[in-house]
N, C-alpha and C positions, 0 to 999 in steps of 0.2 A: 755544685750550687754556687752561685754568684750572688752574694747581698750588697742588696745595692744602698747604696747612702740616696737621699734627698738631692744633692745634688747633681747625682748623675741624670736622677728621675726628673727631675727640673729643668734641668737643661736639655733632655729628649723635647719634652711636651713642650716648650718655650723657643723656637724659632730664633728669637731674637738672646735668648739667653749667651754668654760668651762660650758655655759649655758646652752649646746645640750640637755642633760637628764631633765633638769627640764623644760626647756622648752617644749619637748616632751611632758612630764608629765600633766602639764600645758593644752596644747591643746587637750590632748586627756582624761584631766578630765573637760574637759568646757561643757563636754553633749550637749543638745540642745540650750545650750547660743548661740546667733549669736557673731562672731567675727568680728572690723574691726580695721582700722586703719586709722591716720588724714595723708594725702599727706607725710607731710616733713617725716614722721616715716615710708612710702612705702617706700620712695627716697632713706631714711639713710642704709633700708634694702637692696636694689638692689644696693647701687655702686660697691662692692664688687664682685657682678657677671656679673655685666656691666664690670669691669675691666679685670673679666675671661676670656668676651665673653662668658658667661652665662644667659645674661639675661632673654631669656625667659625661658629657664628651673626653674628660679626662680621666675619668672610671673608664670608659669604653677602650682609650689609647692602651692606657696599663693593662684592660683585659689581653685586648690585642697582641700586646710583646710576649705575654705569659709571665706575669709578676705576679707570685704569688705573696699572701701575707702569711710573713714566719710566724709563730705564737711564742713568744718570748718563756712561758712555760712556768711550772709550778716554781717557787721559791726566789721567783725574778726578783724583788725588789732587795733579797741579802745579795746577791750575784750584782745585781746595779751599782750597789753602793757600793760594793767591792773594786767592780771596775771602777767606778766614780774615784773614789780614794788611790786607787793605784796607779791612774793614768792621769788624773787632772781632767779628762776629756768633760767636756758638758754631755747631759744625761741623754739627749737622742744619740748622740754619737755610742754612747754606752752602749746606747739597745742595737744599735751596728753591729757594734763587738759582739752583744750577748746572742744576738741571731745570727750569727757566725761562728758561734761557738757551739750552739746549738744545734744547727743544720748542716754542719761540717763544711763551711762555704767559705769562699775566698770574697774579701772588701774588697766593693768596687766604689770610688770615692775620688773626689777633686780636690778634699779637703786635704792640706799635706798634716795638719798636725793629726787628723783621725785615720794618715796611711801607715803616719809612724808609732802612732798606737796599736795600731792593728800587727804590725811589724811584730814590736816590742812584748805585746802577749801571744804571740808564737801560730799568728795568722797568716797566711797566702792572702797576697793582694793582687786581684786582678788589674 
């Protein structure tokens, strides 16, 4: 499993984004890995096209690659605040970790402070 951060998802769907190419890259060197993503990191991806009046065209893309949504799971919010306090990271980044921790999945992310988080609580980063 490969979770992916907002920013990889971002920079797929966005052309013009700086991330576009590697993010491409990215997803179509993932092979047979399943892809998903935790809620807040669908949402951070879609407001952009929700603002177009795009949204389900960018519903349809994410169906398209196979990005599933992680469910962050019973007891999320003591697990959040946990990472929260331990990492410093801001709270989507959290639910990265925690849908990584959850789904057994390696971050996949452009962010470097949310790869050296992911590092640090004893994650694979793709």
């Amino acid at each position: 499993m490969i979770v992916l951060d907002a920013s990889v998802l971002i920079g797929h769907l966005d052309g013009n984004d700086p991330h576009h190419r590697s993010s491409r890259a990215l997803l179509e060197g993932s092979g047979i890995s399943p892809l998903g993503a935790s809620p807040i990191s669908l949402a951070e991806t879609l407001i952009a096209p929700a603002r177009a009046g795009q949204l389900e065209v960018a519903l349809d893309a994410l169906k398209r690659i196979g990005v599933a949504e992680l469910a962050l799971g019973v007891g999320a919010p003591a697990e959040l605040a946990r990472l929260r306090a331990d990492t410093g990271c801001k709270l989507p980044d959290c639910c990265v970790l925690l849908a990584a921790q959850h789904h057994e999945g390696a971050v996949a992310s452009f962010d470097a402070d949310l790869v050296r988080a992911a590092r640090a609580v004893g994650l694979e980063v793709a």
